[in-house]
C-alpha positions as a Markdown table, in Angstrom:
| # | Residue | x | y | z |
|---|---|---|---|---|
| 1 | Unk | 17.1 | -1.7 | 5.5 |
| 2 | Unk | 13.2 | -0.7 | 7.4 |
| 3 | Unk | 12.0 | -3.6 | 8.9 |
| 4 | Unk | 8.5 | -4.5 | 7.7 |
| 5 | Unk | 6.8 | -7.0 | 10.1 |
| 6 | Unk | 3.6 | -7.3 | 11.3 |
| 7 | Unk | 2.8 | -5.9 | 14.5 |
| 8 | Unk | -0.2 | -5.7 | 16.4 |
| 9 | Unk | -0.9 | -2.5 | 18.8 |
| 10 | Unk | -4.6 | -2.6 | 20.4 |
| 11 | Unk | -6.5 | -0.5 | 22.8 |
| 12 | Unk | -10.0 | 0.6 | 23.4 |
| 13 | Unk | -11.8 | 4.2 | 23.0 |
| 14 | Unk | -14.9 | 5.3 | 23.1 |
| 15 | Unk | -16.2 | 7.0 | 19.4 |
| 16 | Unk | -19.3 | 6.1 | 17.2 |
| 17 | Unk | -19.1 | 6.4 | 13.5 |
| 18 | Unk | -21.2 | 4.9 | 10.5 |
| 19 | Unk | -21.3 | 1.0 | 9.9 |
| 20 | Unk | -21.1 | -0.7 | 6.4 |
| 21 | Unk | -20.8 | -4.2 | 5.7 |
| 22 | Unk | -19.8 | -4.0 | 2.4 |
| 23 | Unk | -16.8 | -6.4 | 1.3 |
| 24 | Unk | -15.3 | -4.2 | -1.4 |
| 25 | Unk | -12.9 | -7.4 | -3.0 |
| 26 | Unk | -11.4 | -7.0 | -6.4 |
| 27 | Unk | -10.6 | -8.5 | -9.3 |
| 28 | Unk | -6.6 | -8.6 | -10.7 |
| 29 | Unk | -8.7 | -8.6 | -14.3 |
| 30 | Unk | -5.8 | -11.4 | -15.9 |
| 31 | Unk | -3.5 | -8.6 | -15.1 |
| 32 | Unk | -1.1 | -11.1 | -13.7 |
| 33 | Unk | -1.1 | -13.5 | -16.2 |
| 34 | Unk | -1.3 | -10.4 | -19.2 |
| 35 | Unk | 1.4 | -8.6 | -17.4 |
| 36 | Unk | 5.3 | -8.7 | -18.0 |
| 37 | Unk | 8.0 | -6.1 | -18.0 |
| 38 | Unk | 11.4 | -6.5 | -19.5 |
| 39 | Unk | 14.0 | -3.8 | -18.7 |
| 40 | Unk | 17.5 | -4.2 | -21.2 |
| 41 | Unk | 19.9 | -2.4 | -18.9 |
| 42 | Unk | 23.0 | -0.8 | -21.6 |
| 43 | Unk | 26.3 | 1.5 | -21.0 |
| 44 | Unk | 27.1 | 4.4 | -23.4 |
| 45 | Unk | 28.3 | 1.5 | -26.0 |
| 46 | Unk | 25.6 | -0.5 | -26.0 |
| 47 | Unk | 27.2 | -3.1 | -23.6 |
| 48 | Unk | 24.9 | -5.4 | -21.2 |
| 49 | Unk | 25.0 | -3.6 | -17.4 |
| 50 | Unk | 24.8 | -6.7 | -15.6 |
| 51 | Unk | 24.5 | -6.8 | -11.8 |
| 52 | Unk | 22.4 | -3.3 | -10.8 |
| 53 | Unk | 20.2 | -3.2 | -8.2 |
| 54 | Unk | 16.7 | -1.9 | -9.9 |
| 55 | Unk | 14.3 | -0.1 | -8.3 |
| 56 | Unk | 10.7 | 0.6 | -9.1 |
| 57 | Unk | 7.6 | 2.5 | -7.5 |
| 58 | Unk | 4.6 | 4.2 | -9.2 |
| 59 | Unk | 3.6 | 7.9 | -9.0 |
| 60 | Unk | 0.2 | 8.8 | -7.4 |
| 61 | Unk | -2.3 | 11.0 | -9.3 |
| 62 | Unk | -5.0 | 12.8 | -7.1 |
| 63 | Unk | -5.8 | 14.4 | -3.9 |
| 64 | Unk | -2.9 | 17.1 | -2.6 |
| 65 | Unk | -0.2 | 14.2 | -2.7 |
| 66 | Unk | 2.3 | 17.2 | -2.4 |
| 67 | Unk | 1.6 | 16.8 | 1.1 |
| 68 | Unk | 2.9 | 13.7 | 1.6 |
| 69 | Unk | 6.0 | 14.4 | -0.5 |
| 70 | Unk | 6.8 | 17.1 | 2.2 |
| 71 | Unk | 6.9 | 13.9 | 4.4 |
| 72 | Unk | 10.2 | 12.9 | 4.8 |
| 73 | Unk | 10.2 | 8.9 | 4.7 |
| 74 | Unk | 10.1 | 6.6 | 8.3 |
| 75 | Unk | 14.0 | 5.8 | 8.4 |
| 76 | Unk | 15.4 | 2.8 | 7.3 |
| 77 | Unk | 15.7 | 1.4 | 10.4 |
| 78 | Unk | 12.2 | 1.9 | 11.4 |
| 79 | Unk | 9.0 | 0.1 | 10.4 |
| 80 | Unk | 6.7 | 1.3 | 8.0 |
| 81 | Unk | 3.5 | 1.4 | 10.5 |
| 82 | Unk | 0.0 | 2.3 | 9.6 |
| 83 | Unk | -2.9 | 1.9 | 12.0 |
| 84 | Unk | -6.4 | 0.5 | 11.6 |
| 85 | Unk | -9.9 | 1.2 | 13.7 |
| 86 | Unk | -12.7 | -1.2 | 13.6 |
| 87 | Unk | -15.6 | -0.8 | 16.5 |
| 88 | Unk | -17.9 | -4.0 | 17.7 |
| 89 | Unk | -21.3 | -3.5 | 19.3 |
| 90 | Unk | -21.1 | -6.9 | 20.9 |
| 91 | Unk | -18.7 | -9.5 | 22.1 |
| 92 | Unk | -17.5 | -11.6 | 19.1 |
| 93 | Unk | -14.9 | -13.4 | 17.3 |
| 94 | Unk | -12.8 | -10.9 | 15.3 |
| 95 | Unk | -10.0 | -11.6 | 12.9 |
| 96 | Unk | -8.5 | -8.7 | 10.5 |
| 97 | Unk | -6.1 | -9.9 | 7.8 |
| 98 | Unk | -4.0 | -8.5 | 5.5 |
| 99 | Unk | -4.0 | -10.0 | 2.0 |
| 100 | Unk | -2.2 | -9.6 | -1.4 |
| 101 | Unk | -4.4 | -8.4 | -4.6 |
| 102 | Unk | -4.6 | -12.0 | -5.6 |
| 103 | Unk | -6.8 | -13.0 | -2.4 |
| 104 | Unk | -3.6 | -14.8 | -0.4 |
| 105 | Unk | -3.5 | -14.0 | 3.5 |
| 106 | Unk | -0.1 | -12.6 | 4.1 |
| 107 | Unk | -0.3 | -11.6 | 7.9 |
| 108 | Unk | -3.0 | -12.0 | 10.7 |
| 109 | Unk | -3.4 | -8.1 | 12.0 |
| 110 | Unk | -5.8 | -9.4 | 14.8 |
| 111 | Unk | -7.3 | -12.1 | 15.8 |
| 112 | Unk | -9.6 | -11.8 | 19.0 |
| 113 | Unk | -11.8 | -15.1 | 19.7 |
| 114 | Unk | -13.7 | -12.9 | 22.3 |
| 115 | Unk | -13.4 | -9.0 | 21.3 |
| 116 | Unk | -14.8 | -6.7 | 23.9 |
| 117 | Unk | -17.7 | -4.1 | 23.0 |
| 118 | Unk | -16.2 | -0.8 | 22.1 |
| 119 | Unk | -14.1 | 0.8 | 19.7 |
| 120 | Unk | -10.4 | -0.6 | 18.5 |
| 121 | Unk | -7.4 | 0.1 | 17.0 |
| 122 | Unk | -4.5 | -2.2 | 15.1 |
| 123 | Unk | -1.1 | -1.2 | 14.3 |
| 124 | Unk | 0.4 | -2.9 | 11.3 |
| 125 | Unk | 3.1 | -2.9 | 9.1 |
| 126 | Unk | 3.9 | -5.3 | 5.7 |
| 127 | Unk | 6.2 | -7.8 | 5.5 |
| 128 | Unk | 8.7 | -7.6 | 3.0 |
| 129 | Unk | 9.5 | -4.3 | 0.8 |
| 130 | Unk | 8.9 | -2.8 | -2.2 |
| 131 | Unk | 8.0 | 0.5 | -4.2 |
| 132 | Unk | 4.6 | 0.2 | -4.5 |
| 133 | Unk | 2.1 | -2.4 | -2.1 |
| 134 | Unk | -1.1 | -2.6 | -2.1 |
| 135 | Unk | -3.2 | -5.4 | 0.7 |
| 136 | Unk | -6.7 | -6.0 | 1.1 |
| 137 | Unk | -6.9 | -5.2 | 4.9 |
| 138 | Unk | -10.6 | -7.7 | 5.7 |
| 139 | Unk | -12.3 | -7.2 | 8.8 |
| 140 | Unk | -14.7 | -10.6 | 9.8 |
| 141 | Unk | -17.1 | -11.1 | 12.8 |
| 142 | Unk | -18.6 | -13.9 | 13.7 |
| 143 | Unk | -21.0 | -14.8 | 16.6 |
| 144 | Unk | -19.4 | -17.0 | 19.8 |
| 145 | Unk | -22.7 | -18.7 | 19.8 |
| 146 | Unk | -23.7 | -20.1 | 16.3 |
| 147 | Unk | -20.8 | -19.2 | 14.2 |
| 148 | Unk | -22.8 | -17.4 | 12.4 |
| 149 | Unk | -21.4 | -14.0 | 10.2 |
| 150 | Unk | -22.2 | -11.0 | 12.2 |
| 151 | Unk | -19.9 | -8.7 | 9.9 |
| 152 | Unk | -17.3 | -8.6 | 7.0 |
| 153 | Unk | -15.8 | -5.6 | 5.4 |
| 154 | Unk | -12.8 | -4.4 | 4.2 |
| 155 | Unk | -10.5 | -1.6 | 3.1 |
| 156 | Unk | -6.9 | -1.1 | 0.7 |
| 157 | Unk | -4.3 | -0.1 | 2.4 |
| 158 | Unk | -1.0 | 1.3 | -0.1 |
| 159 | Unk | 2.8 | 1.1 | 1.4 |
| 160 | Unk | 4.3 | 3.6 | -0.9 |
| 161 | Unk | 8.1 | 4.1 | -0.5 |
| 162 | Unk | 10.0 | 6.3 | -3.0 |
| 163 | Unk | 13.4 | 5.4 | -1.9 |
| 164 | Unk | 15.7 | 3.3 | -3.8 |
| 165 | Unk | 16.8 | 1.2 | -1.3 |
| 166 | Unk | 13.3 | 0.2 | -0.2 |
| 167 | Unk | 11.8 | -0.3 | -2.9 |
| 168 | Unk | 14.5 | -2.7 | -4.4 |
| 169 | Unk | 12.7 | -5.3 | -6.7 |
| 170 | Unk | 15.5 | -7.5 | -8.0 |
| 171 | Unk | 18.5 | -7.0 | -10.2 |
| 172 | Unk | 20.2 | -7.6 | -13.8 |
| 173 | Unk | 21.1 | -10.9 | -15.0 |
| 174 | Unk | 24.6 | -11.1 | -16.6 |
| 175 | Unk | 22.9 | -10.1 | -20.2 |
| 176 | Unk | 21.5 | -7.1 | -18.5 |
| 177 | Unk | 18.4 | -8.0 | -17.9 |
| 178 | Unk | 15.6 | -7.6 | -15.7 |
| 179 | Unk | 12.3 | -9.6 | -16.4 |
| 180 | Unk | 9.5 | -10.0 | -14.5 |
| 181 | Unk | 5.5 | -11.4 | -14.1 |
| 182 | Unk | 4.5 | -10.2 | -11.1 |
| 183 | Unk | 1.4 | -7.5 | -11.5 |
| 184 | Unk | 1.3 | -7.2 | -7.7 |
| 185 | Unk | 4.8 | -5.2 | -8.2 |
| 186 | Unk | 3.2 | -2.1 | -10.7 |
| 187 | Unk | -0.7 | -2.8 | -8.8 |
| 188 | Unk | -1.6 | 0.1 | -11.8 |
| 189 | Unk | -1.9 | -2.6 | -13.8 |
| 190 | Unk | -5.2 | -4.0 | -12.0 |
| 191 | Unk | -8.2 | -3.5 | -11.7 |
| 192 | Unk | -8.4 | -1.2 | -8.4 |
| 193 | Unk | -11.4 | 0.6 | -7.1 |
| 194 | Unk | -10.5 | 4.7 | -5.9 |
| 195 | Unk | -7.8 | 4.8 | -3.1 |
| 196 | Unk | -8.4 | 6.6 | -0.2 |
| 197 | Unk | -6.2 | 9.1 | 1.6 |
| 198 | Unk | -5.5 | 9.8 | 4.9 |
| 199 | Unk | -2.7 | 11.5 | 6.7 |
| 200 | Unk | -0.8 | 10.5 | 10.0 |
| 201 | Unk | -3.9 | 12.5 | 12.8 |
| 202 | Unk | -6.4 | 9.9 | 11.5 |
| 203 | Unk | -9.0 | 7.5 | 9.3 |
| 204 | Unk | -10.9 | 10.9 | 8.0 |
| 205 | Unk | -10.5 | 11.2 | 4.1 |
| 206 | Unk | -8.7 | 13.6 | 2.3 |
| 207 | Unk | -10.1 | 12.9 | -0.8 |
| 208 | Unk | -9.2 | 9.6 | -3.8 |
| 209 | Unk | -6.1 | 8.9 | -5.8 |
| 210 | Unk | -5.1 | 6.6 | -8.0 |
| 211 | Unk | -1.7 | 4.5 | -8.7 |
| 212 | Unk | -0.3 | 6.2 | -12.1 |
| 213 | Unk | 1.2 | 4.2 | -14.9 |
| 214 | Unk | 4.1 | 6.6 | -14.4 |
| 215 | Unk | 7.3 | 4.9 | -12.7 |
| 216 | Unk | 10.5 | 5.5 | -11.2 |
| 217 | Unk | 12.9 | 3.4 | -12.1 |
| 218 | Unk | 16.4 | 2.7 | -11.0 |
| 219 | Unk | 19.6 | 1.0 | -11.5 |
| 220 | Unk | 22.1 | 1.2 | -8.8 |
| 221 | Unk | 25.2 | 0.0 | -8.8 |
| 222 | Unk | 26.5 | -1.0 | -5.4 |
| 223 | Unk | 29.9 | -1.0 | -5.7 |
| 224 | Unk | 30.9 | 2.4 | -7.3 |
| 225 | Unk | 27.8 | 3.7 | -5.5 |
| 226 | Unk | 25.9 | 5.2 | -8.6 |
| 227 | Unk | 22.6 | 5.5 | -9.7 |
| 228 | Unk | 20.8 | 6.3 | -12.4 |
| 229 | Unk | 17.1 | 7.6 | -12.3 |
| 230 | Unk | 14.2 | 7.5 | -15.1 |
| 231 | Unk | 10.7 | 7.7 | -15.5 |
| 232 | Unk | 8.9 | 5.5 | -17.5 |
| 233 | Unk | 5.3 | 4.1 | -18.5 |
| 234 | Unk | 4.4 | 0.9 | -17.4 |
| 235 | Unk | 1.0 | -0.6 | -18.4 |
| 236 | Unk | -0.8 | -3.7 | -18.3 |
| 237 | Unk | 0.3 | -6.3 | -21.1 |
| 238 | Unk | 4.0 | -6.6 | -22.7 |
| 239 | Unk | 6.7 | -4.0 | -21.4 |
| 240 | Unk | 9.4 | -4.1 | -23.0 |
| 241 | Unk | 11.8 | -0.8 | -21.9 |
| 242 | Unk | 15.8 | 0.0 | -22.5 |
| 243 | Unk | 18.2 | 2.0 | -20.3 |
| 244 | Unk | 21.3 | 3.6 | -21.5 |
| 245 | Unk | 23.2 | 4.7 | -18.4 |
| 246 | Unk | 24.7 | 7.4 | -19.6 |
| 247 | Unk | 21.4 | 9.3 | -20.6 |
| 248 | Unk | 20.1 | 8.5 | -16.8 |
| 249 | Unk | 20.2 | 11.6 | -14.1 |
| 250 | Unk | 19.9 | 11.6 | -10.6 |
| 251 | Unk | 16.6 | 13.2 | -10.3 |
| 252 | Unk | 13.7 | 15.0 | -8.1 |
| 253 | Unk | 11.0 | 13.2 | -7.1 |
| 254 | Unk | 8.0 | 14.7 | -8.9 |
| 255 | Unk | 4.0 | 14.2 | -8.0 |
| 256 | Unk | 1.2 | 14.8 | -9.9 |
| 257 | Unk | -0.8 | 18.0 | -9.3 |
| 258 | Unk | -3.9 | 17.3 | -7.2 |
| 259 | Unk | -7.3 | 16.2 | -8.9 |
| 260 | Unk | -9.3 | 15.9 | -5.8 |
| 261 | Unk | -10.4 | 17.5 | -2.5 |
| 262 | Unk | -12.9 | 16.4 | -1.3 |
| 263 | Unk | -13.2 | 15.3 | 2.4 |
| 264 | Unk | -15.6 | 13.5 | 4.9 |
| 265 | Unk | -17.2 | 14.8 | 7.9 |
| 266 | Unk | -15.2 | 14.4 | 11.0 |
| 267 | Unk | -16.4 | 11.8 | 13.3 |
| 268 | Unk | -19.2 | 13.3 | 15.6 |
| 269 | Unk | -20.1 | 12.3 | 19.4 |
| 270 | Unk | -22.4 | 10.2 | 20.6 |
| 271 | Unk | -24.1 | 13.0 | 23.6 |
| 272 | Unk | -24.7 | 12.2 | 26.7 |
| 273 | Unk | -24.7 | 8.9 | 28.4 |
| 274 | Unk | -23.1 | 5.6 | 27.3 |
| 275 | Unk | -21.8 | 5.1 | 24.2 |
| 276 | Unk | -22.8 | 3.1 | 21.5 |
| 277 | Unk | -21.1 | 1.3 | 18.8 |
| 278 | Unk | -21.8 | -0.4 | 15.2 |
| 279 | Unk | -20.0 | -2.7 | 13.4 |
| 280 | Unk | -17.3 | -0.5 | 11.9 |
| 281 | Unk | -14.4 | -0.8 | 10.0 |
| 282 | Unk | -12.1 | 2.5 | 9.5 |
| 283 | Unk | -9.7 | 3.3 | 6.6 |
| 284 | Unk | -6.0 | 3.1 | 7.7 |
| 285 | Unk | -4.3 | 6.2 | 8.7 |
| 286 | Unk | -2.2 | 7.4 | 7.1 |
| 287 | Unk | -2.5 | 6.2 | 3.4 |
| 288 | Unk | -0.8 | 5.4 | 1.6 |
| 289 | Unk | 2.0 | 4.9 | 4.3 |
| 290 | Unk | 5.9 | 4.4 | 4.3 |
């Protein structure tokens, strides 16, 4: 099964780009506590399917997403790795985190009690798996000096991994069953801002998407090494869905048309002579990522 732990990969280069200090934090909306999904797993005579492995990840709806389903996925056996700039005009204490849609830190991506004046980049990858991820990737600066806040920012970041075996999220009980709470699973369900896109060459935009209430679910079982593939409509509130094996079909992954293509300007030199830097902080590359 991929790995997925957090690794750090830093060096310096010498680019200027636009600063914001905007901290764009969300709200889950009582999507967590609103939320549950209960899938009833059946044979062709109505009998409980206990023990399957199910699967679940959203569809994407917007910008050419076609693109990245010509992307074959990272294999198994290989971290899901996306990478992060940030620049600093002036020596500093920088931390990046990664946290879940809820506000809890799950991973420290840097943390530099002195970070030299230039521009920087962070390799990372999430722990754990699942279909559908999305962190809260939060840049803060403070002075050396006075502790003060010199700059705060951050950015979403979506692990998107349309393989069954990644995105595993739990399995049937012996009545069938497969129950869950946990919003941060289907993050449709939230209240998310536009999601940016970026492919594997760097942090410039392709355009917005958004995480569809369209899922893939499916129910695997291990031993005879079947599985059975359906899309459903998952929302925020009560779910409560049914699967009949026999009326499953191994399937092919389809993506919504694109919606969006708009792009920003590339990233533009500096001219002559040193270069100067601005607080910064840089959308992963690629995104969403798997």
């Amino acid at each position: 099964m991929k790995k997925h732990l957090l690794s750090i990969a830093m060096s310096a280069i010498c680019l200027s780009v636009n600063s914001c200090n905007t901290d764009n934090v969300i709200t889950t909306d009582g999507g967590e506590e609103d939320f549950s999904l209960s899938i009833a797993v059946v044979d062709s005579n109505h009998n409980p399917a206990p023990g399957l492995v199910i699967s679940a990840w959203n569809l994407m709806e917007g910008i050419a997403m076609r693109k990245i389903e010509a992307s074959p996925l990272s294999p198994q056996n290989v971290e899901a790795i996306s990478t992060i700039g940030f620049e600093v005009p002036e020596v500093a204490h920088v931390y990046l985190g990664a946290y879940d849609l809820n506000d809890h830190e799950v991973g420290t991506i840097v943390d530099l009690p002195a970070a030299a004046i230039g521009s920087h980049k962070a390799n990372f990858s999430l722990p754990g798996h699942g279909g559908t991820r999305v962190v809260k990737c939060r840049l803060v600066a403070t002075s050396n000096s006075s502790g003060a806040l010199l700059f705060r920012d951050s950015i979403y970041a979506v692990l998107w991994q349309f393989d069954k075996t990644l995105s595993a999220i739990g399995s049937t009980s012996p009545q069938g069953l497969f129950q869950t709470r946990d919003s941060p699973l289907f993050p449709n369900v939230l209240a998310l801002p536009p999601l940016v896109a970026t492919d594997a060459t760097g942090p410039v935009s392709l355009g917005t998407f958004r995480i569809s209430d369209s899922v893939t679910i499916v129910a695997t079982d291990t031993v005879a090494k079947i599985s059975w593939a359906y899309h459903r409509t998952i929302k925020k509130g009560k779910n409560e869905l049914q699967i009949i094996l026999s009326s499953g079909a191994l399937f092919r992954l389809r993506l919504a048309s694109p919606t969006s293509t708009s792009a920003d300007e590339p990233v533009g030199a500096t001219g002559i002579g040193k270069p100067s830097f601005e607080w910064k902080l840089e959308q992963n590359y690629p995104n969403p990522f798997n």
